[in-house]
N, C-alpha and C positions, 0 to 999 in steps of 0.2 A: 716858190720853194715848197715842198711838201713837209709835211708831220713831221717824217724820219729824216729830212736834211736839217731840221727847226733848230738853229743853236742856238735859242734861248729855252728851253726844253732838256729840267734837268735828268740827268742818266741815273740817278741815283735815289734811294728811299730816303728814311729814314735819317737824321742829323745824331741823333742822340739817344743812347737805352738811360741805363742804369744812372742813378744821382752821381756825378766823382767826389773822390777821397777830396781829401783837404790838399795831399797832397800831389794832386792828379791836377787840381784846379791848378794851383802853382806850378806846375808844369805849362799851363797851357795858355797861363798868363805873362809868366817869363819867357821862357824859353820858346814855343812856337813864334813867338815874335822873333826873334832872332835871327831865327833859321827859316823861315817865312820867308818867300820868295819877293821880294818888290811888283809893289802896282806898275801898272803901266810897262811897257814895249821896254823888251830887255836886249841891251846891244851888244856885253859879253858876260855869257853863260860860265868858264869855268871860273872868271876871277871873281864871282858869288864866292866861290867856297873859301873856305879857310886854310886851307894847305893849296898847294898847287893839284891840278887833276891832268891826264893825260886825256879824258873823255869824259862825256857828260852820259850818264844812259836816266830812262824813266821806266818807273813802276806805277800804272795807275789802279788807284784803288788793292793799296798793300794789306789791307783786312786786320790783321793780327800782327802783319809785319814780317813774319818766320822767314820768306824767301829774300826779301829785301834786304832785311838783317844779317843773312847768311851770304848775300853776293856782297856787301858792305863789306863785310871781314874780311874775305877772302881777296878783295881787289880795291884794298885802301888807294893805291894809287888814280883810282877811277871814282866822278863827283857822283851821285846819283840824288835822283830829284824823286820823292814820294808824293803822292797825291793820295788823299784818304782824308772823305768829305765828313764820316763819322767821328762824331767826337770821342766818342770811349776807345775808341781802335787808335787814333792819335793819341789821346793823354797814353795810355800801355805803351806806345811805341817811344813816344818824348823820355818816360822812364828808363826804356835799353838806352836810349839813348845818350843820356846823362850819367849812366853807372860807368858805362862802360868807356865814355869819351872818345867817342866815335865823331869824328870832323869831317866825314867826306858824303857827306848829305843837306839838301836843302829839301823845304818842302811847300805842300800847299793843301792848302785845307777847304778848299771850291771843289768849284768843275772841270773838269780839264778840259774839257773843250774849250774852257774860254782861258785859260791858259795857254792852249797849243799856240792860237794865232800871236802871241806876243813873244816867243820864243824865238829867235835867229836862225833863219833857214839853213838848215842843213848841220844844225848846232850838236844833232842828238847819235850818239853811237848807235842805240838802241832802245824800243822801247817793250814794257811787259803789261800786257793786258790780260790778270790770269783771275779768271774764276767772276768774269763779272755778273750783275744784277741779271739774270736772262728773262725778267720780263715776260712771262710764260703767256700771259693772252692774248689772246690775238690784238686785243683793244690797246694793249702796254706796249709794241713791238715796236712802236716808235720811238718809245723810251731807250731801247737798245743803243746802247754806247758806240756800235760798228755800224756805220753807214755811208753812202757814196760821201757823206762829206764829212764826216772824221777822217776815213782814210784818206784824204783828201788833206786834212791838217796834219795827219800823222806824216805821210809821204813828205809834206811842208820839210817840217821842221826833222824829218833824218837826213842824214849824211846818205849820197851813193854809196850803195855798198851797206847798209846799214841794216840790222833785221829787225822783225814785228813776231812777236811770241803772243799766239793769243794759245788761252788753255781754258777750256770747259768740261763739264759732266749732262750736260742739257747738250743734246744730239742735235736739236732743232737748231738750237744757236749754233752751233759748228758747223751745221749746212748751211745757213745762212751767213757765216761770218766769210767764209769757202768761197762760196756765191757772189760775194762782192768784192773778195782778193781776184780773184781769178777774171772780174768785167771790169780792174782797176787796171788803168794803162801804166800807174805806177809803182807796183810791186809784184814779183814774179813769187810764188808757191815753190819750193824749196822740198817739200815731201814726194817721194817719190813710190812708196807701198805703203798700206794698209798699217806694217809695222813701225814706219815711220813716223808716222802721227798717235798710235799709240803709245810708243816709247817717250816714259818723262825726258825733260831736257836733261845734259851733262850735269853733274852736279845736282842736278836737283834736288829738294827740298818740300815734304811733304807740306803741306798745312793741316790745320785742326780742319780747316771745310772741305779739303781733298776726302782727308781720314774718314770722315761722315758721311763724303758722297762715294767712296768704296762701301763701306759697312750695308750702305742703303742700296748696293746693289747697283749702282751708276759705274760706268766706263770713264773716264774721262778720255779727253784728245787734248794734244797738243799740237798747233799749228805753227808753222815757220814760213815768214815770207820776207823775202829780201827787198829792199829799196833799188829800183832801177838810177844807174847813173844818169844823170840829166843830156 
């Protein structure tokens, strides 16, 4: 297995900036427990949640939370699963979370690579991959989060029919994430002009790192690619 299949090779920097609040900590001592997803191979995904779900979708590496948050409210009927390895971006997020009393989320505070494989094939409606780490050197590009064998867990665990949103402002990464949708036998690319992958998704929902990678003169793309039926 090479570098870039290596799943023990984490996709992510940094664990933690800023000290937390008093009450940031207590958030992250109660409550992520709670909503923590269980160790070990999981055999039903929507009876985790706390209300009943009609689907399960995944955001990995939710940042700040904005988009997560905002597909949360809008489709309480749907469970969604966040992954966000950073602790200060979780304790922010545990807070909407608890003001607001919002029930139709589980989470996880790893890697999601080593999440996907415990997950129930074909469990997932949908998964969002938006604004990751791009890893800019050539020496890091193994660290890149999309590879023959992520896609590979990703395809796992969606549903036929199921789609993969990846979004960036790093061009290299969006030819390269391109590049190995398109040599995947199991997900068909879904954009069909130039305009299609430039236009944010339906609804969409900036973030503070979208907003900073516009100011700083960066494009973003948004990518769409659908899970073939088995």
């Amino acid at each position: 297995m090479t570098d870039e299949h290596n799943p023990d090779r984490a996709f992510f920097g940094r664990r933690k900036g800023k000290a937390l609040r008093e009450g940031q900590s207590a958030l992250m001592q109660g409550t992520l427990p709670r909503l923590r997803l269980p160790e070990g191979e999981i055999a039903d995904l929507p009876a985790l949640f706390a209300r009943k779900v009609s689907a399960v979708r995944l955001e990995i590496g939710f940042g700040g939370g904005e988009h997560l948050l905002a597909r949360m409210r809008e489709s309480p009927e749907i469970g969604f699963i966040g992954v966000e390895p950073f602790i200060n971006g979780m304790a922010k997020f545990l807070a909407v979370i608890e003001r607001e009393k919002l029930g139709n989320i589980r989470l996880w505070d790893g890697d999601a690579a080593l999440l996907l494989p415990r997950l129930p094939a074909g469990s997932l409606d949908a998964i969002d991959l938006l604004y990751p780490d791009p890893w800019p050197k050539r020496r890091q590009r193994k660290r890149r989060f999309v590879s023959e064998r992520t896609l590979q867990l990703l395809a796992r665990a969606l549903r036929g029919g199921g789609r993969f949103r990846f979004a960036s402002d790093i061009d290299d990464y969006v030819g390269w994430t391109l590049a190995r949708l398109l040599a995947s036998p199991d997900f068909d690319w879904t954009d069909e002009r130039a305009e299609d992958w430039r236009r944010p998704y339906p609804g969409w929902v900036r973030t503070r790192y979208e907003a900073k990678a516009i100011a700083a003169g960066r494009v973003p793309s948004y990518l769409t690619a659908v899970r073939r039926a088995s």
